[in-house]
N, C-alpha and C positions, 0 to 999 in steps of 0.2 A: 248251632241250628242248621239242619238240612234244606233242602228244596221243598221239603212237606211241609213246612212252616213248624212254628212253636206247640200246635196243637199234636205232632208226628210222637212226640216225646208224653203225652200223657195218657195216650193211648183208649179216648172217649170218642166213641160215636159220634157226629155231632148229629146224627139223624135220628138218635133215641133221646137225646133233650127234649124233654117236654114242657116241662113247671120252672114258675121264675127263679124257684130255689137249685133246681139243677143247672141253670142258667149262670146263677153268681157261683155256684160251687166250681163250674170248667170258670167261669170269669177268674175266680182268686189265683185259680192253675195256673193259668196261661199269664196273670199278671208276675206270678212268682218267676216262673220262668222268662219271662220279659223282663223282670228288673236285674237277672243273674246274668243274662245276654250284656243288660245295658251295662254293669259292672265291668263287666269281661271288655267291653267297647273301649269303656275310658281309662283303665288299665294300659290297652293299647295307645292311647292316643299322647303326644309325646309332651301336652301340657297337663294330662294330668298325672304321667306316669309315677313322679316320685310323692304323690297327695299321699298321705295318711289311708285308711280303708274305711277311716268313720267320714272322711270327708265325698270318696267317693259314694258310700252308700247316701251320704244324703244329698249327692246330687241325682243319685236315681230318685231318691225318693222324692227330690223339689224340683227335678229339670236344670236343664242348664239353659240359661239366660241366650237369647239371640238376638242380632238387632240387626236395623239393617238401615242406609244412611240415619246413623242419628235417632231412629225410633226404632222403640222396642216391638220387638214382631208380636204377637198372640200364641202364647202358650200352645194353642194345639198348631202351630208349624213347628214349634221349634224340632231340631234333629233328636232330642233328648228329651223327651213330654215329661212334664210334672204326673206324679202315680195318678192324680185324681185324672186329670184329663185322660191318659190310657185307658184308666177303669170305664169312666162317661164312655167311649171308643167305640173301644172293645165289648161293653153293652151294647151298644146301640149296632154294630156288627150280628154278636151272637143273637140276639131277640130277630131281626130283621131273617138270620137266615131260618130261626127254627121259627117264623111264621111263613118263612118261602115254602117252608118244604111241609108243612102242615097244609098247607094250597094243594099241595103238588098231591098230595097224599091224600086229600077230600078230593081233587078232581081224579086219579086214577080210580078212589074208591066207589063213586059216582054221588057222590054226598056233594056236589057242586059242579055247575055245568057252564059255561062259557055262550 
């Protein structure tokens, strides 16, 4: 992944996202490519490097575990997010920006005035 982020690689608009269904379709995208990233991470990392590839995929798929004195941290810190918490995310991302720029777009068009 470049400086463009994950979304440089799929090559979607995000400013022609309309509907909640165009929404979860860049969502799957961008998770797909965010779980091959996380792959690619722990590969590199020198405790997981000699894992199996089914053990690595299922810590993208479930996180890896963090803690911190003694208590376990909350899933969406950890370095390594469980799929669902990315998914919840990265929703809650995508909707936020294609309702910014639905704004932006009623106030340019004069269908909303300030």
């Amino acid at each position: 992944m470049d400086w463009r982020g994950p979304t440089a690689e799929l090559e979607v608009p995000l400013a022609r996202v309309r509907s909640d269904a165009e929404v979860e379709d860049l969502l799957e995208r961008q998770l797909k490519v965010s779980r091959n990233d996380t792959v690619e991470q722990l590969k590199r990392d020198p405790f997981w490097v000699h894992r199996p590839s089914h053990e690595l995929e299922l810590a993208a798929e479930q996180g890896v575990e963090e803690w911190w004195k003694g208590v376990r941290k909350a899933s969406m810190f950890w370095r390594h997010k469980p799929l669902e918490v990315r998914r919840q995310l990265k929703r809650l991302d995508l909707v936020g920006v294609r309702d910014f720029l639905q704004v932006l777009l009623d106030f340019a068009s004069g269908r909303l005035e300030f």
